[in-house]
N, C-alpha and C positions, 0 to 999 in steps of 0.2 A: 047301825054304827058305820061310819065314814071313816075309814081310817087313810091316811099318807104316811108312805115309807120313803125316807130318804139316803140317798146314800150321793155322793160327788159324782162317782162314775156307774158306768153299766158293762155288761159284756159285750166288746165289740169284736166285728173281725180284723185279722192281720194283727192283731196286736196277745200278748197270754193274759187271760184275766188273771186279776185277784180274788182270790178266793172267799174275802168279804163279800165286792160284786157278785159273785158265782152265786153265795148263801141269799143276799136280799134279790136278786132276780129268780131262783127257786123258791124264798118263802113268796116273793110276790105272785107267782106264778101259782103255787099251791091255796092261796088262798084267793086270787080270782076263780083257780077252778072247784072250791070248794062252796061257790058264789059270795062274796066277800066282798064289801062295795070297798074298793081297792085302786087306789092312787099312786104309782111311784112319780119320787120326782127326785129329780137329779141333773147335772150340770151337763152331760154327754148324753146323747141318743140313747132308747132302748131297742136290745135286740129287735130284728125285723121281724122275730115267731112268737113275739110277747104278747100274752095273753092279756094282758092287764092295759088298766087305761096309764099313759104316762104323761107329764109335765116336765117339758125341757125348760132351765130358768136359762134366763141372762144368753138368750141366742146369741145377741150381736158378741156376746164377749169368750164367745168358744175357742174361740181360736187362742184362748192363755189355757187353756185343759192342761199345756204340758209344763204348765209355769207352778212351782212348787210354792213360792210363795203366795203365789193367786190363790192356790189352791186350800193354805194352811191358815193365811190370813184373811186374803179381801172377797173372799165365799161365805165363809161362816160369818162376816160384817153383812154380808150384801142379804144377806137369808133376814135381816131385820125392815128388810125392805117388804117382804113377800107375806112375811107375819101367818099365812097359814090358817088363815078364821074360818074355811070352809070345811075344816076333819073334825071328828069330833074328839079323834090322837092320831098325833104324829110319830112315828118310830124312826128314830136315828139311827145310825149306824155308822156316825164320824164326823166331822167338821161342823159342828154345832157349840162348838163353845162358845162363840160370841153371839150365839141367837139369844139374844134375854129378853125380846118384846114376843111372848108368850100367848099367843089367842088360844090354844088350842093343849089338850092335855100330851102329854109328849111321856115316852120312854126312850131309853138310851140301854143300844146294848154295847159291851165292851169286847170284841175283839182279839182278847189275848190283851197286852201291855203294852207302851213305848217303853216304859221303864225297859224290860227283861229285851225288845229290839233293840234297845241302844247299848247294854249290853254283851247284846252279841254280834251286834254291826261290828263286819269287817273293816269297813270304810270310815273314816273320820267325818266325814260331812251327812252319812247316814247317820252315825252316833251322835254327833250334834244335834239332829235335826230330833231324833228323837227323845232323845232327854228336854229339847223345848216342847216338845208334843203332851211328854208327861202330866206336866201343871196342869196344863188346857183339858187333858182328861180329865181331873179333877174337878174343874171349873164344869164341864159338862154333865159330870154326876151332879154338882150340885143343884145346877139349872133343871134335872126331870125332875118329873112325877117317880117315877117309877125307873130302875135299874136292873138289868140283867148280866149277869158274866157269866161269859161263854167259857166253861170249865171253871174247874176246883180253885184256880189260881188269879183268873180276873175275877172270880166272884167275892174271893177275900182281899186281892187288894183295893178293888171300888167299895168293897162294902156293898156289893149291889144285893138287891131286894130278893132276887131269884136267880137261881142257879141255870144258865142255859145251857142247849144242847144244837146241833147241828143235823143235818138229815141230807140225803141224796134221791138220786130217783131207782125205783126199783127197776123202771123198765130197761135201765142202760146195767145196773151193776147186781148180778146174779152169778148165783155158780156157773162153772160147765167145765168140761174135761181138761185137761192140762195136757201141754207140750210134753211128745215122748221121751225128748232129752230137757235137763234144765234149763228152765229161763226164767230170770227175773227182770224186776222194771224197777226203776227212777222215775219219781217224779218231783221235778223242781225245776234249779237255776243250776249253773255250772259253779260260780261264783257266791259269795254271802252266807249265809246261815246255810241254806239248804245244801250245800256242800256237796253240788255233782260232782266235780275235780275227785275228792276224797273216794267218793263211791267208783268212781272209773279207776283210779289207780289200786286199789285193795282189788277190786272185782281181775285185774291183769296179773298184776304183779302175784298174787298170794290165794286167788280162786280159781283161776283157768289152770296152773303147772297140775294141779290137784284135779281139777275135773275139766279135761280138754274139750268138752263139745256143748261144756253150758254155755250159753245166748244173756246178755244185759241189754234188753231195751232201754234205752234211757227218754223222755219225753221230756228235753230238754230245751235249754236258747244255744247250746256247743254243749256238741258232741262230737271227739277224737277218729278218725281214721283207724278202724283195725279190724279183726276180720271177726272177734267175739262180743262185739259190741254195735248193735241199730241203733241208728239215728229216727229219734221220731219229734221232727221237728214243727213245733207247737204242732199237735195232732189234735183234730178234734174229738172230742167227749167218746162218740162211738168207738172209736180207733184206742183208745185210751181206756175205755172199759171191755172192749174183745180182749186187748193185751194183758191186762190187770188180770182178768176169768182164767184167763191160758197159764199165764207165768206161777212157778212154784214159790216166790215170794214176794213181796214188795221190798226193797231196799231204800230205806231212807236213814242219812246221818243229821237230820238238822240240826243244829243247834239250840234252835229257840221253836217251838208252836203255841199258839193260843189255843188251837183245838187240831189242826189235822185232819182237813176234808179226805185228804189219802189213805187215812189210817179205816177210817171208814168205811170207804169205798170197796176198801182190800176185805176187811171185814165185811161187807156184801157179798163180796166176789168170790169168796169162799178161799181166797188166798191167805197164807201164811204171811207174817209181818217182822222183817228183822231193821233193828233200828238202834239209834245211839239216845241217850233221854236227854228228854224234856216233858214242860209240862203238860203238853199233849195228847203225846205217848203216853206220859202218865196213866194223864185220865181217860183216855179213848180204850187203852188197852187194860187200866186198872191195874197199875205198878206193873205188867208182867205177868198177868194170868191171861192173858191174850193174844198174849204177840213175847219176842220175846227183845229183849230192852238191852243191848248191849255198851261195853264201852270202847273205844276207838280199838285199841290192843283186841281186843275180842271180836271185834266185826267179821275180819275174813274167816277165824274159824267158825263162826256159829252157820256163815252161809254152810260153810263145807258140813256143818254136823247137821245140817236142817235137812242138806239134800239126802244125804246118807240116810238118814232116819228117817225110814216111810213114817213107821206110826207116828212119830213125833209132830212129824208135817200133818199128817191128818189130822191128830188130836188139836194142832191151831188151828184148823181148816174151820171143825167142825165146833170148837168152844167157840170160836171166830164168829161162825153166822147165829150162835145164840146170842153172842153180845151185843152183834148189830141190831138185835130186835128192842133192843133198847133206845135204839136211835130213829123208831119210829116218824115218817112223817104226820099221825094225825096225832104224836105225844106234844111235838112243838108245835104244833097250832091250837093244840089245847093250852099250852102254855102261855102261849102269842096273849089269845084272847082273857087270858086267868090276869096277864100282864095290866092289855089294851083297857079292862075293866075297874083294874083295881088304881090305874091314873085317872081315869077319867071321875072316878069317885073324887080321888085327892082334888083334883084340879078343879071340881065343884065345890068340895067343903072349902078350899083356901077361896073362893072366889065369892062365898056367900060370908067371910069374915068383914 
C-alpha cells in the first residue's frame, strides 16, 4: 500500500506549529518508521529530521504560504492539478475541498470544527473566516472515501466513519520528579481562545497572595515581566516536555479544542491537569475523571486546592498515566490502516460501477 498524507503546512523553525502540523508530521513519521511506504506532501518544507519521503507542490508559488486566501481557496483548486494517481490513498488533513478529480482512494480527518472556532474567535475576521471554512468542511466530508473525527464532537458533527484519536512520543513525555516548590505551565497564545492573558492574570492576582513561591511557566508568543512568572518563548519540544514532567499542573483556559495535544502530553508526563471546558477536555480527560474541568470563577481556587491536596494531585497523576495508555501510538496506526483499507475498498467498488 502506497499511501500520501497531506496537509498545507509542516513544522518549521522560527515560527510555533500548529498542532494539526505537529499530529500529520508524527503519524507520518511513525508510520515511515514502522516501514510504511509513506509520502507526505504539502505546500512548505518538511522538517530537516523527517524521516519520511516528502513532496513540496507548487515551489515557485511558496512565497503566498502567508496569504490566507492562497491558502483557503487557490491550494485546494490547484491540488486538481496534481490529481495524485501514484498512492494507492491519500489522507487529508485540510484544504481539500475543492480536490474533486479523485485518482486515488482518499480519507479526511477532521480536526476539531470551524463551526465551534468561529464561535469562539475573539476576532471578527477569524470568525468570518471560519464560519466560511464550515461549508467547505462539509464539501470535504462529502468528497472522501472514508471520514475520521478527531473526538466525540468532530465525529458527530461530520458524521464521520471513525472515531479518531491523537498520540505523542513517549521518548520526550514521561514521568519524573516534580519541582520542590509549585510550578505550573501554559501552553498556548497570549491572545484568542487559548487565553494566556486570562491564565497570567488569575495565576498573580488570586494564586501567588495565597502561595507566594509557586513558578507559572508559560510557553507562550507574550509573556508579562514579573518575578512569579517564565517566559518560554516558543521553546522547543524537549524544553517543553522537561517543564511539562517537573510542573505540578498543566494550566489551560481555552475556550475551544478539537482534541488537545497538551492535555495528553500532561497525561504522559504524569502531571495533573486543571482547565476551563471544552470539547477536548471533555474528551481527553472524560468529563473530569482525569483532569479536573473548571469554570472561569473556579480557576484560581482549584490551582490553590490542587496544590494543597498532595493525594488529590497524585490521584490525577496517576489515573492521568492510565488514561494516557489509551492514547497509544501503535492504537492510531491500527486505526490509520482499519481507515486507509476500508477507502480503498470503497474507492474500488465505486470505480468498477
Amino acid at each position: 500500500m502506497k499511501i500520501g498524507i497531506f496537509h498545507s503546512t509542516l513544522p518549521a523553525s522560527g515560527r510555533k506549529p500548529g498542532g494539526v502540523e505537529i499530529f500529520v508530521h508524527r503519524l507520518a513519521t511513525a508510520l515511515a518508521n514502522a516501514g510504511a511506504d509513506i509520502e507526505v506532501i504539502s505546500f512548505t518544507k518538511a522538517p530537516d529530521n523527517a524521516p519520511y519521503r516528502h513532496h513540496q507542490l507548487f515551489k515557485r508559488l511558496s512565497r503566498f504560504s502567508s496569504s490566507r486566501f492562497f491558502m483557503i481557496v487557490v491550494l485546494p483548486i490547484l491540488l486538481n492539478i496534481e490529481r495524485f494517481k501514484t498512492y494507492d490513498v491519500i489522507h487529508f488533513h485540510g484544504s481539500d475541498w475543492f480536490y474533486a478529480r479523485r485518482c486515488a482512494a482518499s480519507v479526511r480527518t477532521f480536526h476539531g470544527s470551524a463551526l465551534w472556532e468561529a464561535r469562539t474567535a475573539t476576532g471578527l475576521k477569524r470568525k468570518l473566516s471560519q464560519y466560511m471554512l464550515y461549508p467547505l468542511e462539509h464539501l470535504a466530508r462529502w468528497l472522501a472515501d472514508v471520514t475520521i473525527g478527531i473526538g466525540a464532537e468532530a465525529k458527530q458533527i461530520y458524521q464521520a466513519d471513525y472515531l479518531g484519536r491523537l498520540f505523542s512520543s513517549r521518548e520526550l513525555f514521561f514521568p519524573g520528579p516534580k519541582t520542590s516548590e509549585p510550578s505550573f505551565i501554559f501552553i498556548g497564545t497570549w491572545k484568542g481562545r487559548k487565553r494566556g492573558a486570562f491564565v497570567a492574570e488569575t495565576f498573580m492576582k488570586s494564586v501567588v497572595p495565597l502561595l507566594p513561591t509557586a513558578t507559572l511557566f508559560m510557553a507562550c508568543d507574550h509573556v508579562p515581566q514579573c518575578r512569579s512568572i517564565v517566559n518560554l518563548l516558543n521553546p522547543p519540544d524537549d524544553v517543553v516536555a522537561q517543564v511539562l514532567r517537573r510542573s505540578w499542573a498543566l494550566l489551560s483556559a481555552s475556550t475551544y479544542e478539537g482534541f488537545g495535544l497538551p492535555y495528553l502530553e500532561a497525561l504522559m508526563s504524569g502531571t495533573a491537569i486543571i482547565t476551563t471546558g471544552n470539547s477536548g477536555a471533555s474528551f481527553v480527560l472524560d468529563g473530569g475523571n482525569y483532569g479536573c474541568i473548571a469554570t472561569d470563577g473556579e480557576f484560581a481556587s482549584r490551582i490553590v486546592e490542587l496544590t494543597r491536596n498532595t493525594r488529590m494531585r497524585q490521584d490525577y497523576e496517576e489515573r492521568g498515566l492510565a488514561r494516557a495508555e489509551e492514547f497509544l501510538e501503535a492504537r492510531v496506526l491500527a486505526d490509520s490502516f482499519t481507515a486507509y483499507n476500508h477507502a480503498i475498498d470503497k474507492f474500488a467498488a465505486r470505480a468498477r460501477r
